[in-house]
C-alpha positions, 0 to 999 in steps of 0.5 A: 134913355126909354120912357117907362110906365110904372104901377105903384100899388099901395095901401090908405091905412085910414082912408084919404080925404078929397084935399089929401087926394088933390095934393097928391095927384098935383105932386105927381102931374109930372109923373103923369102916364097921359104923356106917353102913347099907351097911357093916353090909348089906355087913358091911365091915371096917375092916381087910381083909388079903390073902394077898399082904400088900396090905391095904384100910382102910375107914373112916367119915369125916363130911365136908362134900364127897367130896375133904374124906372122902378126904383125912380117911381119909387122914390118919386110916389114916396116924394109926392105922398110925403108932400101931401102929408102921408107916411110909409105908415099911412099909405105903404107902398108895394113893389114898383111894377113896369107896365108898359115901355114908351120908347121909338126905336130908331 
């Protein structure tokens, strides 16, 4: 099993609210990159909001291939913006990107 950080990119379609944006960074503190060596070096958040309202969710995802972690975030972003009260309508996610490996090789 290999620990992978994940991007998620995605889109506000009608902007996010601060209580929105706390609901979704708490559904996806599992998932924080903060846990894992690059995300702590890099000082990666979960949740990353432009000006524009296009957002990137990056996510700690244990999988046993890269196609398995992207598909793993995926559903773990689509699960946590459904708990904070948003749609594929109201915040379309783009493709899953693997941005980093955090795996000790033994």
């Amino acid at each position: 099993m290999t620990t992978y950080v994940i991007s998620v990119p995605g889109t506000f379609t009608a902007g996010i609210g601060a209580d929105t944006r706390t609901r979704l960074a708490r559904a996806l503190r599992p998932a924080d990159p903060h846990g894992t060596r690059m995300g702590n070096a890099e000082d990666l958040d979960v949740l990353s909001v432009n000006d524009d309202n296009t957002f990137t969710l990056r996510l700690t995802v244990d999988a046993d291939t890269r196609p398995h972690a992207e598909e793993a975030a995926r559903r773990l972003a689509g699960d946590a913006l459904r708990d904070a009260g948003l749609d594929e309508r109201s915040a379309p996610l783009g493709p899953a990107v693997v941005t980093g490996i955090d795996s000790e090789i033994r």
